[in-house]
N, C-alpha and C positions, 0 to 999 in steps of 0.2 A: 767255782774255781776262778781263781784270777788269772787276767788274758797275759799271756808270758811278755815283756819289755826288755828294750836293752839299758846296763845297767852300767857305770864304772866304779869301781872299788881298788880300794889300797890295801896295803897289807897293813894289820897293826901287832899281827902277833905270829907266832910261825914256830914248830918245833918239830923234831921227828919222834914220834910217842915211842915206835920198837926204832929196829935197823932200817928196816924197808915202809914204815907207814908213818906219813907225812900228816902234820894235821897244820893249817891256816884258818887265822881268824882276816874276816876282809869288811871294812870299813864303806859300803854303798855310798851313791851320792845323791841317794834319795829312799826314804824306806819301800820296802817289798811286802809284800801283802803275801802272806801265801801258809798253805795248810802243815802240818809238820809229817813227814814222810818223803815232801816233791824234793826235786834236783834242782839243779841251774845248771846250764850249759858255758864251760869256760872257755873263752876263744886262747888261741896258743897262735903267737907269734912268726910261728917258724914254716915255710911255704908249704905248702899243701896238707899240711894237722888238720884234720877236722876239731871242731869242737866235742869237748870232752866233757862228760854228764859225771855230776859229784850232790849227792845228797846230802841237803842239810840237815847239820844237827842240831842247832837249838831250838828253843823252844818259840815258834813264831808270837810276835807283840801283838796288842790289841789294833795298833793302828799301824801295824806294819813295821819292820825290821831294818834299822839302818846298819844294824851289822847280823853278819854269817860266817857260821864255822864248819868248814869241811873238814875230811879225811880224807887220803888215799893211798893206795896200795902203789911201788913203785916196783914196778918188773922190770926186766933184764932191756928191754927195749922201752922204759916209760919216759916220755920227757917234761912228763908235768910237775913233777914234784921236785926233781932238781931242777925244772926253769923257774918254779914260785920261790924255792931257797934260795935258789942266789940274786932274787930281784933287790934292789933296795927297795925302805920303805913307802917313798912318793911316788915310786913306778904306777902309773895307771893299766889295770888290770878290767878288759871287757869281758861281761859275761851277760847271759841270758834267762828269763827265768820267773815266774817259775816253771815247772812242767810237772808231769804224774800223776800217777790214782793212787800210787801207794799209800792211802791215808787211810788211819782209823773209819770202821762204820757205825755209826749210831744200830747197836747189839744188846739186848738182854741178859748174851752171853760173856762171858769173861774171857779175857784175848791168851790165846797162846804163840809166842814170838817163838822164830826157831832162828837164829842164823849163823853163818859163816864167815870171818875173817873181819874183813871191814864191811860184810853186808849187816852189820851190827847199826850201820853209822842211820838208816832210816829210823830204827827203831830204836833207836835212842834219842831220837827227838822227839817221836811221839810217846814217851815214857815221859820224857822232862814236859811235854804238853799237858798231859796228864794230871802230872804233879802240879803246874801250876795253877789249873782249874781246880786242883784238888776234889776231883769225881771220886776220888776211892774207888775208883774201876778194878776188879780182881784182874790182875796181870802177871802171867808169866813168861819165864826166856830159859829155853836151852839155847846156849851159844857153845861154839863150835870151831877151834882152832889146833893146829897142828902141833904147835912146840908153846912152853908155859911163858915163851921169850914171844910170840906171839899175842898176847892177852892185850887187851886195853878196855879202858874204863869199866876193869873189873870191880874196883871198889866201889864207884859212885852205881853200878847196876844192882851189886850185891846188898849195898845199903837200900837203894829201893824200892828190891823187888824180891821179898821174901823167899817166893820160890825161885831162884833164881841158879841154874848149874850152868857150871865153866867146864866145859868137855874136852881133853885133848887124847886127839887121834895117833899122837908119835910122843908120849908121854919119857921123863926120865923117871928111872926108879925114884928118886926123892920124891917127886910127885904125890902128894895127896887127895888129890880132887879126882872129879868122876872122870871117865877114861871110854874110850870109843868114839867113832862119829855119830852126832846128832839121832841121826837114824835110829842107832841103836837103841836111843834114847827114847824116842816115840813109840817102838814098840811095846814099850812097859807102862805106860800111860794109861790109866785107867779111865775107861767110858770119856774116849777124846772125843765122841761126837757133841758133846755139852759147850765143848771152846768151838770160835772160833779162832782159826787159824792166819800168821801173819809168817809169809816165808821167805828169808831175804841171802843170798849167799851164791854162790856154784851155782854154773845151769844143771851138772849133774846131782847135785843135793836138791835142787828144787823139785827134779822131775821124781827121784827116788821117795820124798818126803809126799810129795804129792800122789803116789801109787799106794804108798804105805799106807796115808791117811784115809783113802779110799776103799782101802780094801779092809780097814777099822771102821767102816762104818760112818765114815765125816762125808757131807755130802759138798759137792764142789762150790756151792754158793757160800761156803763157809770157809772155804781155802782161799786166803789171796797172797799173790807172791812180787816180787820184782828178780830180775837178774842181775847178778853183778862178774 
């Protein structure tokens, strides 16, 4: 793992993908090294913010990354995604990084992705890592979102990732896709102790998926999660 550095970046691209999820592309001023799953930590301007952890999603370069794309969810009290919106583009932006374990393991096994919302945003880097090694690693994803207005990078995951379901929890009757949380979805999973497991979303999805998978039979070195 490379040793985390502070880093300054600009913005070169920036859009909001739903209503509430922000996505930025950020220009470093020096490439970063780093595995596809880890975060960087954004400093925020405003007096006593702590730094804020955002996972990247592209796919890391061979000699390191002079640019990174985040995502982020913005709640009722978020200040980072309307402070990144309204910065101009030459504003200098400190961040740190990289950090995490959340990374692919060298497995036998074929990977089963479960996530939630924008806990999507790790493992869709190490999807696009993937692909560009082009391993043909067997990969799947149950993802896991509330409303169909909620979705993102449904098309480039469905293109993908064969087996790939878009779940939503608060469906409208037009709705044709698979329907329930995640969960529900593991339990119909045949002999899940064969994958290992990649779990990224809610701390109460993590912990639920994590009992469920247990009690099918997955043993915990085979489970690995982050929280968002």
């Amino acid at each position: 793992m490379s040793t985390p550095e502070q880093y300054t970046a600009k913005i070169t691209h920036k859009k909001w993908l739903t209503s509430n999820i922000f996505f930025v592309t950020l220009a470093l001023d020096r490439p970063m090294s780093f595995k596809a799953g880890q975060f960087v930590m954004l400093a925020l301007p405003q007096p006593g913010e702590r730094p804020r952890p955002f996972s990247i999603i592209n796919a890391p370069e061979k000699n390191g990354s002079r640019i990174i794309e985040l995502c982020m969810k913005r709640y009722e009290t978020s200040v980072t995604a309307p402070w990144l919106d309204g910065l101009p583009a030459d504003a200098p932006i400190i961040l740190r990084g990289p950090f995490g374990f959340f990374t692919l393991r060298d497995s036998p096994r074929p990977v089963f992705f479960v996530a939630t919302g924008v806990g999507v945003a790790p493992i869709l880097g190490m999807m696009r890592d993937e692909r560009s090694k082009k391993t043909n690693r067997d990969m799947r994803l149950i993802f896991g979102v509330r409303y169909d207005t909620d979705c993102i990078f449904t098309d480039e995951l469905t293109a993908a990732l064969p087996k790939c379901t878009i779940t939503l929890s608060q469906p409208k009757d037009t709705w044709k896709g698979a329907r329930g949380r995640v969960t529900e979805h593991i339990k119909t999973l045949k002999n899940p102790e064969q994958f290992d497991f990649y779990l990224c979303g809610h701390p109460a999805m993590i912990k639920d998926a994590q009992a469920l998978l247990k009690s099918r039979n997955v043993p915990q070195e085979q489970i690995f999660f982050e929280i968002f």
